[in-house]
C-alpha positions as a printed Julia matrix, in Angstrom:
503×3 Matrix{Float64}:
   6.27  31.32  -86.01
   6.82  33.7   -83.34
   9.19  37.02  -83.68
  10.89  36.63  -80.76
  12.96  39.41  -81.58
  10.15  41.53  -80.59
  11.25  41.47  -77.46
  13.29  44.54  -76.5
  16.78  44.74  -75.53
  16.27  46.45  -72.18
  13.19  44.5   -71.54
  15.31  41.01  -72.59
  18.85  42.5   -70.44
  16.73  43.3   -67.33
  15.08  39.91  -67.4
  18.1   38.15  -67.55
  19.31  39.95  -64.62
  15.76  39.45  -63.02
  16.61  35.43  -63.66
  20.11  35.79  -62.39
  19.77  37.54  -59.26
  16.68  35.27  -57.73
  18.09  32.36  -59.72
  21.38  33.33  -57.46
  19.59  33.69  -54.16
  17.79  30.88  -54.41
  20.47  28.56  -55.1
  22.41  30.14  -51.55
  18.99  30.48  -49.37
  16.53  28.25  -50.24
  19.1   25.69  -51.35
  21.01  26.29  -47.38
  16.91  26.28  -45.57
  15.62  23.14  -47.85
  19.43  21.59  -46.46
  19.24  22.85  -42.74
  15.22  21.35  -43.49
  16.43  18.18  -44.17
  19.09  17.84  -41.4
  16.92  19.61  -38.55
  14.74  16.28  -39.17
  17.75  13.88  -38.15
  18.07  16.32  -35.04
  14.08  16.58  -34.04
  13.04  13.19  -34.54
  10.19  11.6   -36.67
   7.33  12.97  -33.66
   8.73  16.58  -33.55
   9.66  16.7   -37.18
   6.08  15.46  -37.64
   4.66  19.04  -35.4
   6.86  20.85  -37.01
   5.28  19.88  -40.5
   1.89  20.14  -39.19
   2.73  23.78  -37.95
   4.68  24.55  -40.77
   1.32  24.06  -42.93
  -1.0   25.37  -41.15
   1.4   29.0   -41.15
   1.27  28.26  -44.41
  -2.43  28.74  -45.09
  -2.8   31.15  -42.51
  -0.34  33.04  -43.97
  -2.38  33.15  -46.9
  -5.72  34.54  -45.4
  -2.77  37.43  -43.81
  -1.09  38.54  -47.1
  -4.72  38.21  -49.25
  -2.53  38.21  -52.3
  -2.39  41.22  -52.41
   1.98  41.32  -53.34
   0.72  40.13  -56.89
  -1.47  42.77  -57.7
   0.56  45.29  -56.05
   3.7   43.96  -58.35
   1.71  44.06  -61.35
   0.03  47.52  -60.73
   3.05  49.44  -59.48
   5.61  47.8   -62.36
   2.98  49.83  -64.51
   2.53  52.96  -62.54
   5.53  53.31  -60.11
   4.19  56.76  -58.82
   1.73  54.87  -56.85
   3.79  52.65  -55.22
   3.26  54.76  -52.31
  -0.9   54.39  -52.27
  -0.67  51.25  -52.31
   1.69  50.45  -49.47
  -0.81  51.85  -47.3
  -3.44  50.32  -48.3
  -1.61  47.07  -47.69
  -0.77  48.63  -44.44
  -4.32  48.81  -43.66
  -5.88  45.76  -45.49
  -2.99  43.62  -44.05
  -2.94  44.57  -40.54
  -6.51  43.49  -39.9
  -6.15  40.22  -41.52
  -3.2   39.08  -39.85
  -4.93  39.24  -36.55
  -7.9   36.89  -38.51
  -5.54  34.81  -39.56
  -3.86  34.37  -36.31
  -7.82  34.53  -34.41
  -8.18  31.44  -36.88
  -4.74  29.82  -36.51
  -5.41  29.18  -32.89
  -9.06  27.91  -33.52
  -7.95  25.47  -35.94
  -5.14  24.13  -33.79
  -7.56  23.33  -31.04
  -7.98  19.99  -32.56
  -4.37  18.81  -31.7
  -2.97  18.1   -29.28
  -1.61  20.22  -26.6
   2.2   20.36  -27.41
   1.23  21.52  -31.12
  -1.34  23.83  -30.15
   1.25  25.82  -28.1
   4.28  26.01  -30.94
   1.35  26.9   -33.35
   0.96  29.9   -30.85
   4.63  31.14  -30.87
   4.77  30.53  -34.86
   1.9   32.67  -35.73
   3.55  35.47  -34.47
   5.48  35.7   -37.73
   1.86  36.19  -39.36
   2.74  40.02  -37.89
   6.76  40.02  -37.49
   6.41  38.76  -42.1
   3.43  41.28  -42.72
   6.19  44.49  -42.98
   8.59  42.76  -44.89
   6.51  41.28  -47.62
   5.01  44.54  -48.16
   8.56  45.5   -48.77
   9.98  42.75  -50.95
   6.53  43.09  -53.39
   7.5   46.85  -53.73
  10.86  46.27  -54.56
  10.34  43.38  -56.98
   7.82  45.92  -58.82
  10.19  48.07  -59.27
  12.61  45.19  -60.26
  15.21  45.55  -57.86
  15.86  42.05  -57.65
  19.57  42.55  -56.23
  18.72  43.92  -53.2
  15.68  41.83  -52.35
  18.2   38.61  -52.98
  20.82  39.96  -50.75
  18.03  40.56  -48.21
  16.93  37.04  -48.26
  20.2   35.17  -48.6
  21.54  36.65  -45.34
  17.75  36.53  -43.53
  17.8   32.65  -44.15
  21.83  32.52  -42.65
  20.95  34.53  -39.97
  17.37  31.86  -39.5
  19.5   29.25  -39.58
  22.55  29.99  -37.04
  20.38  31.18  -34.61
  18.14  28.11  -34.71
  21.62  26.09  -34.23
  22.54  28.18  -32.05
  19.25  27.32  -30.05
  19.2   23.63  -30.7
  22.88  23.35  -29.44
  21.62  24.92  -25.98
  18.7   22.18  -26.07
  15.85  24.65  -26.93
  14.77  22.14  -29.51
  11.45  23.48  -31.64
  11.09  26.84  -29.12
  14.42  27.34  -29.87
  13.9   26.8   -33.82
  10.63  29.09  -33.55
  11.99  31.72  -31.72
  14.98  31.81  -34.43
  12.11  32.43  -37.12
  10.69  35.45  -35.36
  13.83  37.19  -34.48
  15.66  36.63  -37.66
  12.02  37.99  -39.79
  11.94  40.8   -37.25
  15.81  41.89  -38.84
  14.38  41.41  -42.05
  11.31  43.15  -42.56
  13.32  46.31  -41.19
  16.02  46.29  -43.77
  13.13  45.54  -46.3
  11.6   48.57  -45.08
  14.54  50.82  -44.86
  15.88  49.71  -48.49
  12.24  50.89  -49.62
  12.32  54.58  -47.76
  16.06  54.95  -49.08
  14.94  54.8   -52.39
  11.86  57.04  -51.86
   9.08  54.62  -51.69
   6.91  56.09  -48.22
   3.49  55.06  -47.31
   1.21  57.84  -47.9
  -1.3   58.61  -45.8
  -4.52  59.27  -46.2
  -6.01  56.04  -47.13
  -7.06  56.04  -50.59
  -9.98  54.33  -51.29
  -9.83  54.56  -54.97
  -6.51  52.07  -55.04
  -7.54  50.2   -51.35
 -11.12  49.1   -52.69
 -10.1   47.95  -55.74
  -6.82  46.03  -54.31
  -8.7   44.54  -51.57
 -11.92  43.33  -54.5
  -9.12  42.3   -57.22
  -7.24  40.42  -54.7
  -9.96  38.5   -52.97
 -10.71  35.37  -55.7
  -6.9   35.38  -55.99
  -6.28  34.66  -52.31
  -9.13  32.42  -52.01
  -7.11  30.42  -54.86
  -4.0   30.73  -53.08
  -5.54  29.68  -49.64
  -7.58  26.83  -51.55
  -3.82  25.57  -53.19
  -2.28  25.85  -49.78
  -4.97  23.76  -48.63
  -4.93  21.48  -50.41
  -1.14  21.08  -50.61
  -0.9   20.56  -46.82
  -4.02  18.99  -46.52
  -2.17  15.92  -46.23
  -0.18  16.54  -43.61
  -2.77  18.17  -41.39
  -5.14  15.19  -42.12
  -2.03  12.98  -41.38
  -1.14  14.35  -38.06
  -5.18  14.12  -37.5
  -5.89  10.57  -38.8
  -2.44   8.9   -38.05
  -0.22  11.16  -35.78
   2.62  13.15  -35.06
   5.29  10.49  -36.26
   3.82   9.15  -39.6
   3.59  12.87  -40.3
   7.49  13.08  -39.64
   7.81  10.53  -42.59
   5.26  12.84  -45.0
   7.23  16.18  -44.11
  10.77  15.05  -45.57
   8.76  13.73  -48.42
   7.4   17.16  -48.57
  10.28  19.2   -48.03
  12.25  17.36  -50.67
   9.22  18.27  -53.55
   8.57  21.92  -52.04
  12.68  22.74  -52.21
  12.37  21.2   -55.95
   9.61  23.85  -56.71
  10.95  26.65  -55.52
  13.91  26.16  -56.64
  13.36  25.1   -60.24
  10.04  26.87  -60.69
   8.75  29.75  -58.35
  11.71  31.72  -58.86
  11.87  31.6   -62.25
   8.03  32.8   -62.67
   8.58  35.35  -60.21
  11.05  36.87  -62.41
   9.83  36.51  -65.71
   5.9   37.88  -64.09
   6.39  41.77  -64.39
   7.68  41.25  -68.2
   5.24  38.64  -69.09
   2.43  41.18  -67.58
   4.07  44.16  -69.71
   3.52  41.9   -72.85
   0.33  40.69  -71.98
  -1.04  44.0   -73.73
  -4.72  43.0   -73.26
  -4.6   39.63  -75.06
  -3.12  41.36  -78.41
   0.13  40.57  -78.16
   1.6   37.04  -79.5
   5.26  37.52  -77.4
   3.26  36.51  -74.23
   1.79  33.8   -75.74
   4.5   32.16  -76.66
   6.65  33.02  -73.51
   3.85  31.19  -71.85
   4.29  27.94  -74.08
   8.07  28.05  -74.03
   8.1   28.33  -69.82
   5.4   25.71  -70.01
   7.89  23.53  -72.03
  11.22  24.23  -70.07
   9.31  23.15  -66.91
   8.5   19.66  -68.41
  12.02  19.67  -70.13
  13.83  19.75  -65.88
  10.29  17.96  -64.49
  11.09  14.55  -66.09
  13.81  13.67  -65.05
  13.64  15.23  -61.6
  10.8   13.06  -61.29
  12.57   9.82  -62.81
  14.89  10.23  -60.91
  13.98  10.72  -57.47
  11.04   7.84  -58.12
  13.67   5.15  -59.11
  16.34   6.3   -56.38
  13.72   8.09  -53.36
  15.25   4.26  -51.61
  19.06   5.03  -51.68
  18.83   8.63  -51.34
  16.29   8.41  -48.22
  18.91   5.75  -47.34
  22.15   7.86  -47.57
  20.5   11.24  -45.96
  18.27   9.65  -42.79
  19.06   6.11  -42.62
  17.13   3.57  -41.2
  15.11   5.96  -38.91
  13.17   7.16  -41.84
  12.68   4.46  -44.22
   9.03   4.74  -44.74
   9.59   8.32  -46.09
  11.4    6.57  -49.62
   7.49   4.6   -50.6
   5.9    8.42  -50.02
   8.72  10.14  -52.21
   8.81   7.91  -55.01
   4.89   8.75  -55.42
   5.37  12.31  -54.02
   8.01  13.4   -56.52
   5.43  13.44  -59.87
   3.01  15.6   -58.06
   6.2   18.18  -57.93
   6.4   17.34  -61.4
   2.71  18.28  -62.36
   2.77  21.46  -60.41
   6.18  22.6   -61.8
   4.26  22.82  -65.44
   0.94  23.79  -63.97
   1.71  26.67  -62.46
   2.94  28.4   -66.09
  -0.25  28.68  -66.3
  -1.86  29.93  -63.45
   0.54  32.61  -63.98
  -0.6   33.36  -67.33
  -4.36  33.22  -65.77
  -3.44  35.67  -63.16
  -1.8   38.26  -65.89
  -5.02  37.74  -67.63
  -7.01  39.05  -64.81
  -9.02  35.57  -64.53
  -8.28  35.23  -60.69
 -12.24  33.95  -60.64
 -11.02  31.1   -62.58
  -8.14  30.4   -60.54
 -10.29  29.7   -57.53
 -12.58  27.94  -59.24
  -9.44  25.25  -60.63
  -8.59  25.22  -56.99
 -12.16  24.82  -55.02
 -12.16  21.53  -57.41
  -8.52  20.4   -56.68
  -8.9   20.89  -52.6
 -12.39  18.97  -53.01
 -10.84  15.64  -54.76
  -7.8   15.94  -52.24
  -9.58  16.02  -48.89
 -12.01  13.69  -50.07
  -9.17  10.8   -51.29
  -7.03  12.03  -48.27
 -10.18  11.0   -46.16
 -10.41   7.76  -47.99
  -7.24   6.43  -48.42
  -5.28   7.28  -45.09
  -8.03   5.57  -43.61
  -8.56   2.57  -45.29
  -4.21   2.08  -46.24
  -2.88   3.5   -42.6
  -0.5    4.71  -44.22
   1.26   8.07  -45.76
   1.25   6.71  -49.27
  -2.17   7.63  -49.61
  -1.63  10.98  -49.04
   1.16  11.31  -52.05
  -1.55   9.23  -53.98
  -4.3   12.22  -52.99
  -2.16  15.15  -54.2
  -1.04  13.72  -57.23
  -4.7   13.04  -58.42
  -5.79  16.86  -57.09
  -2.95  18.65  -58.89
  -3.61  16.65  -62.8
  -7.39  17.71  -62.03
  -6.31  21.11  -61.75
  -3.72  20.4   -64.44
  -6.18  19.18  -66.88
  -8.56  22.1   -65.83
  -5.98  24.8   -66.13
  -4.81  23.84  -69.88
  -8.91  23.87  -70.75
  -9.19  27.74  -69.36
  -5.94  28.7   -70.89
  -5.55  30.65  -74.46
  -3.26  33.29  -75.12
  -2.65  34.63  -78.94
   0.79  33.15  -79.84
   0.74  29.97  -77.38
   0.57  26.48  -79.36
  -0.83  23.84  -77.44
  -0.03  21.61  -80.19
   3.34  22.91  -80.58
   4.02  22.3   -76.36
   2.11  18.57  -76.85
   4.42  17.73  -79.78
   7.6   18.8   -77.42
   6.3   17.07  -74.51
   5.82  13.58  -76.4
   9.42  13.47  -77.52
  10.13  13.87  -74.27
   8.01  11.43  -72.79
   9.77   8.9   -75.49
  12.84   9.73  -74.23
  12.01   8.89  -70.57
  10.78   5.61  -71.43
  14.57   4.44  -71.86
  16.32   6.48  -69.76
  14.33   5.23  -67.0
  15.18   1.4   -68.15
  18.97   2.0   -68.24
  18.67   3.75  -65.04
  16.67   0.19  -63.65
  19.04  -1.88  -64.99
  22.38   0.31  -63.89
  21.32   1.02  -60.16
  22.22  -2.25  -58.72
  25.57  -1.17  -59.46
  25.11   1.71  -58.21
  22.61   4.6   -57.46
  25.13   7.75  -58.39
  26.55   6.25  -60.97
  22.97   4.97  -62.5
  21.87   8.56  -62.09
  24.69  10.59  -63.47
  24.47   7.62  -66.53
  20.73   8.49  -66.71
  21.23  12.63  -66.78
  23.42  12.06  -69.51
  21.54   9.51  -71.68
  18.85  12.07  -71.28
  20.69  14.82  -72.13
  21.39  13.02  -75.77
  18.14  11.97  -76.31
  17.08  15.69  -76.59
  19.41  16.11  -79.21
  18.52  13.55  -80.89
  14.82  13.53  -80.73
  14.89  17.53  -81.28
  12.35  18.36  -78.56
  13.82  22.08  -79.17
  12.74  23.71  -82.58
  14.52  26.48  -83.85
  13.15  28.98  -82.0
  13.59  27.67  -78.48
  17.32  27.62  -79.13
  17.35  30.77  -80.66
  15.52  32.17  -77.34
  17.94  30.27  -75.26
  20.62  31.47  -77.35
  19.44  35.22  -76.81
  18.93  34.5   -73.07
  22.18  33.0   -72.34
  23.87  36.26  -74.66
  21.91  38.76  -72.18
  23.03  37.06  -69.04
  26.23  38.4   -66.44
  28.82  36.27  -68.21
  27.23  35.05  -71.04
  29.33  36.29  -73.86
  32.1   34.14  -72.68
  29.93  31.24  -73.26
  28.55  32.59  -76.73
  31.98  32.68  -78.01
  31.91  28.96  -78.16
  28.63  28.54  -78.85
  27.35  30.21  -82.11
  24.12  30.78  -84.02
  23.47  32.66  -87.37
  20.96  34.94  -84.29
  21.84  38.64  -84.51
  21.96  39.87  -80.83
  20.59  42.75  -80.42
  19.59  42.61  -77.11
């Protein structure tokens, strides 16, 4: 059994503020873009919806060729040694320059393939390749040095300021120039208050280039951004083979589909990993210390815990709710969400542990998990969209890709302290729970949808009690986390443990 006690009480207090403050913004900002998302597709149109998917995913792996990674080595690094926080800005500065203009050389090449109409608004988008390169560099510095606070403020009112001025565009009749041209003015205002929040608190690029911290960065990030552009291949790989194989239009029923699982993600999963990262790298300590281990397994566990019935749920309902939000205009999309929804899911617990990969310097590995996932993708994408004609196949594609990675990731995996057996034990109870919930959620949604759901959540909720997926120590870490959080010791004075907080 793990001491989780060993955790110390600054190091437990500042990740609970870590949590809170992205768990915060991204609640406001990515909860008001993954809404404004959704309804810009009503206003678009399946055909334009379907470019601006297509565009929005090719950004997306272009983006990934600009940044090279390089924000999660610099986080990692500079959380250890802030002194060089500095060095390392430039030699993002100078590493980062020089690939956005590949990236955007490539961008264009790529997009040649379209047609005419998408190769221009891929154009006008990749100018945020640049207008994003200065204010990444700033949020990674700040996040390194944990000043979460700031970097959510930043990005709650960037995403308001996105969004008005993109209404503001569409209500002139602009339509996607006017939505594009929103994205580059509004990232313009925020990589300058990124960058001034950074020289205010004494973080300067400085000049010369170092070569002993650029070389490195530059070698130590390269099989890490070939992983991430091989994930963000494969994860838009359908809708770029869509738009290729079947059109704009079908690719408008794919993107909602899409949007729905990526909000899920980010939501529930990315921001939670990107706060507990620089901690979990501080207790990595080489492999000899147990705390990360089990961190790992519990993450790992509390993804699967919010997974199932996320995915449940939106399976059994993806008819009603595509129903109630688009109506008839975008029917199709409910058959692609119902299948799209478990590869969320999958990724939600997979990417634990390409986290704990990453903190264990095994960024080879990572692109090795991912060369194999984007292989099986295109290749079933290839198969299936042409042989079906339709955008199922493409849910069916991903979901096989990411439990190949999945499976692949949980063989490469060990970490002093994580219990595989432990996490398999939790995840079965859970499974057993599902298999009811999901009947009493069949036979109550004739009735009718909300109420079948909110019955569901609940009859869930009890069967985790029951079945006692958490041991001991995953309440008394939950009990310790909830202590350390803004607000929590109102809550702790109704619920009680025999824990002594001393964090």
């Amino acid at each position: 059994m793990t001491d989780i006690a060993s955790i110390s009480s600054s190091d437990a207090r500042r990740a609970a503020r870590n949590v809170s403050a992205l768990v915060f913004a991204s609640l406001i900002s990515k909860g008001a873009l993954f809404l404004w998302q959704l309804w810009l597709s009503t206003w678009l149109g399946a055909y334009d919806y379907g470019i601006y998917g297509t565009v929005g995913g090719m950004i997306a792996i272009a983006g990934s060729l600009a940044s090279f990674s390089m924000g999660l080595i610099v986080i990692r690094d500079v959380a250890r040694e802030p002194a060089k926080a500095g060095k390392y800005w430039t030699a993002m500065l100078f590493w980062q320059t020089a690939l956005a203009l590949l990236a955007y050389i490539a961008l264009n090449g790529f997009a040649i393939g379209y047609s005419e109409a998408l190769r221009g608004f891929a154009a006008l988008a990749g100018i945020n390749l640049f207008v994003d390169l200065f204010g990444n560099m700033g949020h990674d510095l700040l996040l390194a040095r944990e000043d979460m606070l700031k970097t959510s403020l930043v990005e709650i009112v960037h995403i308001f300021l996105r969004i008005g001025l993109a209404l503001a565009a569409l209500t002139l009749g602009f339509g996607l120039l006017g939505v594009y041209g929103a994205a580059i003015i509004s990232g313009i205002l925020r990589s300058l208050t990124l960058v001034y929040l950074n020289f205010r608190a004494g973080t300067r690029p400085q000049f010369p280039f170092d070569r002993a911290i650029g070389r490195p960065l530059l070698v130590n990030s390269a099989p890490l951004a070939l992983s991430a552009f091989l994930s963000l291949a494969y994860q838009h790989a359908d809708k770029l083979m869509t738009t290729g194989i079947l059109g704009e239009t079908v690719t408008g029923y794919l993107t909602i589909a899409f949007v729905i699982n990526f909000g899920v993600i980010e939501l529930f999963s990315t921001t939670v990993l990107v706060a507990a990262y620089p901690l979990l790298a501080r207790y990595y300590d080489d492999g000899g210390n147990s705390t990360f281990g089990f961190m790992i397994e519990k993450l790992a566990l509390y993804m699967l815990l919010i997974g199932w019935p996320l995915a449940l749920s939106l399976s059994i309902f993806a008819e009603d709710l595509v129903s109630a939000l688009f109506g008839s205009a975008y029917a199709p999309t409910a058959g692609i969400l119902s299948l799209l929804i478990w590869y969320t899911a999958i990724t939600m617990f997979g990417n634990v542990f390409s986290k704990g990969l990453l903190i264990q310097n095994r960024q080879r590995r990572l692109l090795a998990l991912r060369a194999a996932g984007l292989a099986l993708n295109v290749a079933l994408n290839a198969i299936l969209l042409t042989a079906w004609g339709d955008a199922r196949g493409a849910a069916i594609a991903s979901i096989a890709a990411e439990l190949l990675v999945v499976v692949l990731l949980l063989r490469a995996f060990r970490a002093s302290g994580c219990q595989f057996r432990r996490l398999g034990a939790g995840a079965a109870r859970l499974l057993l729970i599902a298999v009811p919930v999901s009947l009493i959620m069949f036979v109550v949604r004739d009735w009718h949808f909300i109420a079948a759901l909110l019955i569901g959540i609940s009859a869930y909720l009890i069967g985790i009690a029951l079945a006692r997926v958490f041991n001991d120590d995953d309440w008394d870490l939950l009990y310790r986390l909830t202590a350390a959080l803004p607000g929590g010791t109102v809550i702790t004075r109704y619920w009680r443990r025999d824990v002594e907080l001393n964090w």
